[in-house]
DSSP file (Angstrom, degrees, kcal/mol; ACC not computed):
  #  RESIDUE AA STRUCTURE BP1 BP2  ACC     N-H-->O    O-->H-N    N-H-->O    O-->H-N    TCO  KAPPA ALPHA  PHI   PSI    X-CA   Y-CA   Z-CA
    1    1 A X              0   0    0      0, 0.0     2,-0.3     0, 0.0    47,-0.2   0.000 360.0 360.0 360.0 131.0   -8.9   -0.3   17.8
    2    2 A X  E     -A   47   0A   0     45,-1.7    45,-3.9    47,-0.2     2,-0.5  -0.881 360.0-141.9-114.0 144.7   -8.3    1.3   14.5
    3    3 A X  E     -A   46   0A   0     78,-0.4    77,-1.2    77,-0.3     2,-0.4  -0.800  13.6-162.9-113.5 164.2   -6.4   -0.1   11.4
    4    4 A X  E     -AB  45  79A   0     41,-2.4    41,-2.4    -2,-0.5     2,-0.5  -0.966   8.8-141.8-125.3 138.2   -4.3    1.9    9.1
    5    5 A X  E     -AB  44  78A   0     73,-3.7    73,-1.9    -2,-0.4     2,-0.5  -0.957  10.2-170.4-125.2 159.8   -3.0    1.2    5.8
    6    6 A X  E     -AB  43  77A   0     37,-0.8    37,-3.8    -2,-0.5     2,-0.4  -0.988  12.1-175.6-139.9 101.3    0.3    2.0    4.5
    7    7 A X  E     -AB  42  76A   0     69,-1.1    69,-2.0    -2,-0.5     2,-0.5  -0.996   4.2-168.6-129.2 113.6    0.4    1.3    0.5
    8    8 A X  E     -AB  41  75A   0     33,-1.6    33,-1.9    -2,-0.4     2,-0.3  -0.943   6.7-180.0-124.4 122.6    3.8    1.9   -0.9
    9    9 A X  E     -AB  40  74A   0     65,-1.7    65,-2.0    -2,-0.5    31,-0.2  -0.824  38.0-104.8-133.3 147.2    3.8    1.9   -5.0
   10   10 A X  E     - B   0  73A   0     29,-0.6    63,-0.3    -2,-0.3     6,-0.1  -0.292  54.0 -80.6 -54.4 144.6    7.3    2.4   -6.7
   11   11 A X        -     0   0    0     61,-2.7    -1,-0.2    -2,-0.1    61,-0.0  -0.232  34.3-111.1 -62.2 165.9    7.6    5.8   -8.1
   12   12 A X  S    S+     0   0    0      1,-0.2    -1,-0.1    -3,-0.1    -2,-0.1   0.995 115.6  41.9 -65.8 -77.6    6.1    6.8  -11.5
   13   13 A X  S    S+     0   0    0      2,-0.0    -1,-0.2    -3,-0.0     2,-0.1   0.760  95.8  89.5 -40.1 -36.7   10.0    7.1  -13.2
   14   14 A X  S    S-     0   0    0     58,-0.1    -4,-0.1     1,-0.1    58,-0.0  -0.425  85.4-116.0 -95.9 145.7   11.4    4.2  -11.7
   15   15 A X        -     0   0    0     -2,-0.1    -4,-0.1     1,-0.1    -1,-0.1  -0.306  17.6-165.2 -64.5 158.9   11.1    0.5  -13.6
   16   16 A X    >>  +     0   0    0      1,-0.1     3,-2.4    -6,-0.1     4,-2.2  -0.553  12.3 177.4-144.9  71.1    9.0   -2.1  -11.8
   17   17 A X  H 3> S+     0   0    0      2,-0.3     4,-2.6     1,-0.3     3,-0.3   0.891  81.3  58.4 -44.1 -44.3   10.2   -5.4  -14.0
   18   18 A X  H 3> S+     0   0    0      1,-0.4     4,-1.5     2,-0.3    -1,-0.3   0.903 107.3  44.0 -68.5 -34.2    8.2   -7.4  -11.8
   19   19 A X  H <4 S+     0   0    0     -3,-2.4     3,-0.4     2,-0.2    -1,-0.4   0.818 112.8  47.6 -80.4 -30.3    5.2   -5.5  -12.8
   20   20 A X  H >X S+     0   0    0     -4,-2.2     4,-6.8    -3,-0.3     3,-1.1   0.816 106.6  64.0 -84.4 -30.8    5.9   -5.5  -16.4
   21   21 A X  H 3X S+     0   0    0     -4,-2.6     4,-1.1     1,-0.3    -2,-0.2   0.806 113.6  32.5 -67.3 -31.0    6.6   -9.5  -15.9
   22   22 A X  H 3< S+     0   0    0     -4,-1.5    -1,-0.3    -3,-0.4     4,-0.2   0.229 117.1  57.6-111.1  27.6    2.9  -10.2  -14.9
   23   23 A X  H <> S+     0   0    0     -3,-1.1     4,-0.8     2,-0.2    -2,-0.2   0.676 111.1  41.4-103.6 -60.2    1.9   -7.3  -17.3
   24   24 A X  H >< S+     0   0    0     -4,-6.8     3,-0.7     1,-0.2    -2,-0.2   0.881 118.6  46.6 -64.9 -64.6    3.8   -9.3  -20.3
   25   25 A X  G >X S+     0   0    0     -4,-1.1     3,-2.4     1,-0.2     4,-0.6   0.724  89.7  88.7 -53.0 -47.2    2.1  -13.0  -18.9
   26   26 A X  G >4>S+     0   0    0      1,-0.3     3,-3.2    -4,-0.2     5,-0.9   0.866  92.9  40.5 -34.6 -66.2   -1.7  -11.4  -18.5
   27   27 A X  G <<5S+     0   0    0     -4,-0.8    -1,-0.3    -3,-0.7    -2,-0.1   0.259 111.3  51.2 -79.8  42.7   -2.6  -12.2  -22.3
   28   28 A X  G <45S+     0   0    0     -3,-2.4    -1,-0.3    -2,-0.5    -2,-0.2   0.067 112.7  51.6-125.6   6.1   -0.9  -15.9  -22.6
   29   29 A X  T <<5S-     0   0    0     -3,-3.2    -2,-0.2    -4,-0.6    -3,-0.1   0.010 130.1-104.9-152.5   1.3   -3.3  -16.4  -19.0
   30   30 A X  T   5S+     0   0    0     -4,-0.4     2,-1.3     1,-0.2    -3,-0.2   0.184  79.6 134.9  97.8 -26.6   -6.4  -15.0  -21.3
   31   31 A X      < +     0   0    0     -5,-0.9     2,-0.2    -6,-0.2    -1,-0.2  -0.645  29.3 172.7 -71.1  93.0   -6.5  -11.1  -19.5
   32   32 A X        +     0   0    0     -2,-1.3     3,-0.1    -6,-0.1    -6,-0.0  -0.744  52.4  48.8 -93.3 141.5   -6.8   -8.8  -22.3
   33   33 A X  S    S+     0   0    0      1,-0.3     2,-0.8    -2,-0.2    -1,-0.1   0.212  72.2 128.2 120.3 -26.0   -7.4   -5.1  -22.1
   34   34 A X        +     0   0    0      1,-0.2    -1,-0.3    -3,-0.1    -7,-0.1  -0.593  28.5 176.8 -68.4  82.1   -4.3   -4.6  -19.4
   35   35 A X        -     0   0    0     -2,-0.8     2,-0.3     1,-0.2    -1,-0.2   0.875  67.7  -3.1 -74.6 -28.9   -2.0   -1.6  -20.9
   36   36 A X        -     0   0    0    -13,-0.0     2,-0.5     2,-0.0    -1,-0.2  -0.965  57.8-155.9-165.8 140.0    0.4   -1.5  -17.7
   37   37 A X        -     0   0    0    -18,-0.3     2,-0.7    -2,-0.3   -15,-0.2  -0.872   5.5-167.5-119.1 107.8    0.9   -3.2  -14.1
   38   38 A X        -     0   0    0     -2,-0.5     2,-0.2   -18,-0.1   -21,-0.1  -0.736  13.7-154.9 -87.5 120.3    2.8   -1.6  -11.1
   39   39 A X        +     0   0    0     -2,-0.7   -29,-0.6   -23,-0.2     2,-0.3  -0.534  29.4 130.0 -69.4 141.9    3.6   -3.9   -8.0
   40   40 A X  E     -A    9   0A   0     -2,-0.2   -31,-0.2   -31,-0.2     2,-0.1  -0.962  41.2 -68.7 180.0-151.2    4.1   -2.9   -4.9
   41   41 A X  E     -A    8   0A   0    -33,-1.9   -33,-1.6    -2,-0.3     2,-0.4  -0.502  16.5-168.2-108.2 151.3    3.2   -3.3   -0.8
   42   42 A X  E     -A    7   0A   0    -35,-0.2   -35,-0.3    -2,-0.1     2,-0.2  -0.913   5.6-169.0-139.1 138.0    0.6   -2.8    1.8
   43   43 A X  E     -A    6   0A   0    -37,-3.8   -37,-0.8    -2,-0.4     2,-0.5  -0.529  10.9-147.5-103.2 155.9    1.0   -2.9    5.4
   44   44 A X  E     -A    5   0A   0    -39,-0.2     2,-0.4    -2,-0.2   -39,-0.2  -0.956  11.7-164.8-131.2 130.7   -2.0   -3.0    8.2
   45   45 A X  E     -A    4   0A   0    -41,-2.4   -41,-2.4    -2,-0.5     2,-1.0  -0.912   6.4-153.8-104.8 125.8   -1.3   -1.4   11.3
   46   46 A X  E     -A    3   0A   0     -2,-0.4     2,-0.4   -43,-0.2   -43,-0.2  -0.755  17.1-158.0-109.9 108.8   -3.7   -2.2   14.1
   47   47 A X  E     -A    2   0A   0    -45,-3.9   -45,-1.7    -2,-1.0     2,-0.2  -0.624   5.7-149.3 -95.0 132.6   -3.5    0.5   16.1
   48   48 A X        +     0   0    0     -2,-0.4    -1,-0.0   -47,-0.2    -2,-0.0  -0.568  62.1   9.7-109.8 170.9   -4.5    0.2   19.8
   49   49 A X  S    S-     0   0    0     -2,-0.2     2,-1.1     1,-0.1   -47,-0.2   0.100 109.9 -18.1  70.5 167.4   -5.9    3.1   21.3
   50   50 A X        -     0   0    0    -49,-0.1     2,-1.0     1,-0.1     5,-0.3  -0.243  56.2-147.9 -44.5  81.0   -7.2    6.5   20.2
   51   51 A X        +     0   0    0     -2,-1.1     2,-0.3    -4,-0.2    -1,-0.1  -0.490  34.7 162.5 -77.9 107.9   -5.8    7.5   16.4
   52   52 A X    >>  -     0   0    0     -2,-1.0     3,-2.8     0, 0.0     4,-1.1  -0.766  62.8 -84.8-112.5 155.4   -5.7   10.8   16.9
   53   53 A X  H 3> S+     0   0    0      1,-0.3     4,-1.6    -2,-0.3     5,-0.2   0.776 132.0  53.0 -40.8 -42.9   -3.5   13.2   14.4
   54   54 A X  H >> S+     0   0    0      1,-0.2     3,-1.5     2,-0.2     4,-0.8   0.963 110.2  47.8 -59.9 -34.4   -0.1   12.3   16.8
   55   55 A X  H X> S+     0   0    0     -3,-2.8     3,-3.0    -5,-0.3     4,-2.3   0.989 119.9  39.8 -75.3 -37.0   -0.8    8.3   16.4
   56   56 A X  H 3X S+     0   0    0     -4,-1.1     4,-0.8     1,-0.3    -1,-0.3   0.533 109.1  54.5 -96.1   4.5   -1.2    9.1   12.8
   57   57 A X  H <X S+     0   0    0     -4,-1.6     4,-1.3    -3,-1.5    -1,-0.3   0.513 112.2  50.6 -95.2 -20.7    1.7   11.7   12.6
   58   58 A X  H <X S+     0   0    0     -3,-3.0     4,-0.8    -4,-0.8    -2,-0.2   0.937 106.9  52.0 -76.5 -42.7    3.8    8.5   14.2
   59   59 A X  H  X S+     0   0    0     -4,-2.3     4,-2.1     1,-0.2     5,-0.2   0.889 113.9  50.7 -69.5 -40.6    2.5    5.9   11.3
   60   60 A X  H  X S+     0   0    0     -4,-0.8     4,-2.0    -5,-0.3    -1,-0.2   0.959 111.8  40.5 -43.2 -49.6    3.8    8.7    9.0
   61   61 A X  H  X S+     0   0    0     -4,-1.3     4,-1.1     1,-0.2     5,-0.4   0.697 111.6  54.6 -74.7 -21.1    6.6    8.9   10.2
   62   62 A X  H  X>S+     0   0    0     -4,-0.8     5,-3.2     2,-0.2     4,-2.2   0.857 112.5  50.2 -80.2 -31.2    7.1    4.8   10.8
   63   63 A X  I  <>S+     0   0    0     -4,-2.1     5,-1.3     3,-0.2    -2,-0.2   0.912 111.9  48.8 -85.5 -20.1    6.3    4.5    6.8
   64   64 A X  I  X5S+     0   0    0     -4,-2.0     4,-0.7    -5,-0.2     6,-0.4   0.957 122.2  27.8 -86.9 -75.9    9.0    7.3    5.8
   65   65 A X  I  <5S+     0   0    0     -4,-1.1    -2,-0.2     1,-0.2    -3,-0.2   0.661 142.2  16.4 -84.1 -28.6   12.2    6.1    7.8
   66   66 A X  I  <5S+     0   0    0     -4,-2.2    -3,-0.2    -5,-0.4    -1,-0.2   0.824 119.4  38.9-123.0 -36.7   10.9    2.4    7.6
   67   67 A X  I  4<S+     0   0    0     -5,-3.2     2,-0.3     2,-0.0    -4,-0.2   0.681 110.7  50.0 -79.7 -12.4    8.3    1.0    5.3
   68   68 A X     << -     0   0    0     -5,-1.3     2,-0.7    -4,-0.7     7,-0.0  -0.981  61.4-144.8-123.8 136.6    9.2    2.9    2.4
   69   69 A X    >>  -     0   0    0     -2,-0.3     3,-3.3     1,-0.1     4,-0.8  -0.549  21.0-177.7 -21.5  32.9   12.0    3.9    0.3
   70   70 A X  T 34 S+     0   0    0     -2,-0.7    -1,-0.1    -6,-0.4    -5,-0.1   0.320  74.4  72.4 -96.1  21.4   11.0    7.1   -0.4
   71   71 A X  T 34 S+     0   0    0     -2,-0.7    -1,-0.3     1,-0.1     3,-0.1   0.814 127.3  10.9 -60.3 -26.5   14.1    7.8   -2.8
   72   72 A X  T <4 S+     0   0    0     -3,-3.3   -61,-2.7     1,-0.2     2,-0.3   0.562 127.9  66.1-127.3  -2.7   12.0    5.3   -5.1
   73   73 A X  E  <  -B   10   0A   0     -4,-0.8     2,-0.5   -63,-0.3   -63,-0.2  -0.977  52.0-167.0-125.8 150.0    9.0    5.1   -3.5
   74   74 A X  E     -B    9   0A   0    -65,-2.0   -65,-1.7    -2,-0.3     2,-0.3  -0.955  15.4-167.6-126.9 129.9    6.2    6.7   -2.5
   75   75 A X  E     -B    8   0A   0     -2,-0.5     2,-0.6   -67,-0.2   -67,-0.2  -0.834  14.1-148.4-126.7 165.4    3.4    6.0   -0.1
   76   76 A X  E     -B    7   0A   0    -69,-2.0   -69,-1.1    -2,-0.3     2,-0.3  -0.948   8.2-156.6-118.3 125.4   -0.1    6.7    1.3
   77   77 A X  E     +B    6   0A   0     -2,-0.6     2,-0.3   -71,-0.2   -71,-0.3  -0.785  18.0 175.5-101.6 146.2   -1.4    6.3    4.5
   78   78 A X  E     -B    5   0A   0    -73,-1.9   -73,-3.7    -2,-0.3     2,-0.5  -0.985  29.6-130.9-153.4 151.9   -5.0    6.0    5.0
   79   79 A X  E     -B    4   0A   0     -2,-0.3   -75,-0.2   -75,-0.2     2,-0.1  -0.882  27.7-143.9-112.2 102.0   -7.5    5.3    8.0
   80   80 A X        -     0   0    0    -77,-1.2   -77,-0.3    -2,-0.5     3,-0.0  -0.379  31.8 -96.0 -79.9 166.9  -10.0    2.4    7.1
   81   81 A X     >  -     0   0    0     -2,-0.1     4,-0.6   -79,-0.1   -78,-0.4   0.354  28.9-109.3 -53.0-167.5  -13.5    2.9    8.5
   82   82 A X  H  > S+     0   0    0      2,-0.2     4,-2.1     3,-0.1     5,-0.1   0.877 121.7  52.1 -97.1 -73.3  -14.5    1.2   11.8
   83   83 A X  H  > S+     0   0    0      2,-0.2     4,-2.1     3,-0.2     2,-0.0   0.588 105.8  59.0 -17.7 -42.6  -17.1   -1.4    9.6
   84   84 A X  H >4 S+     0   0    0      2,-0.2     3,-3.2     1,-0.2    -2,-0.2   0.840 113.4  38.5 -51.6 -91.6  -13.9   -2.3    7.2
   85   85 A X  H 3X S+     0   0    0     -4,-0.6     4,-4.0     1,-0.3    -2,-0.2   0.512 113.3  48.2 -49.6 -60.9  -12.3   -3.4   10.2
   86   86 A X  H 3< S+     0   0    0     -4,-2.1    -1,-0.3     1,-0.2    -2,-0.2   0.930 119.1  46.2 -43.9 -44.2  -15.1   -5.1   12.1
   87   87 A X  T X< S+     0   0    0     -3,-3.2     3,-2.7    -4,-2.1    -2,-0.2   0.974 113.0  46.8 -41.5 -58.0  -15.9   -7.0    8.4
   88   88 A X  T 34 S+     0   0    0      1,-0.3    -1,-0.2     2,-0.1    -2,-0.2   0.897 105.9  61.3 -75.1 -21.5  -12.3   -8.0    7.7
   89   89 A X  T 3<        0   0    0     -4,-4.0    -1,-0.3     1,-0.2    -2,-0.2   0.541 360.0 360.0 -72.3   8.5  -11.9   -9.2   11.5
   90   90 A X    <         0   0    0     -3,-2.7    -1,-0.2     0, 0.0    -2,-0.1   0.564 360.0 360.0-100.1 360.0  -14.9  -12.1   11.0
């Protein structure tokens, strides 16, 4: 079993109020030093079977027609190691 992740960040141009909302609140909460914060999502896929270029050509394809926007958003898909996975599963 392999996991994937699928991290979907607003584009550069487009406002992200939400991010600018915990951007302005960081120094009233003591976090100095913070010039700018973008929100935005990350999905885990657990993928059963072999991820071979097709599974990962599917997960592309699953994050452009569904997980993303990608008029306003932009994402990266990325294959964590075998170790991650075994760690994050204890």
């Amino acid at each position: 079993m392999a996991r994937v992740v699928v991290d979907v960040m607003l584009k550069p141009e487009i406002l992200d109020p939400q991010g600018q909302a915990v951007q302005r609140a960081l120094p009233r909460l003591g976090f100095h030093g913070i010039s700018d914060v973008r929100q935005g999502k990350r999905f885990e896929l657990e993928v059963d079977g072999p991820l071979d270029e097709a599974a990962l050509a599917r997960i592309r394809d699953l994050a452009e027609s569904f997980l993303a926007n990608t008029v306003i958003e932009d994402f990266t898909v990325k294959v964590e190691e075998a170790a991650e996975v075994a760690e994050a599963a204890k």
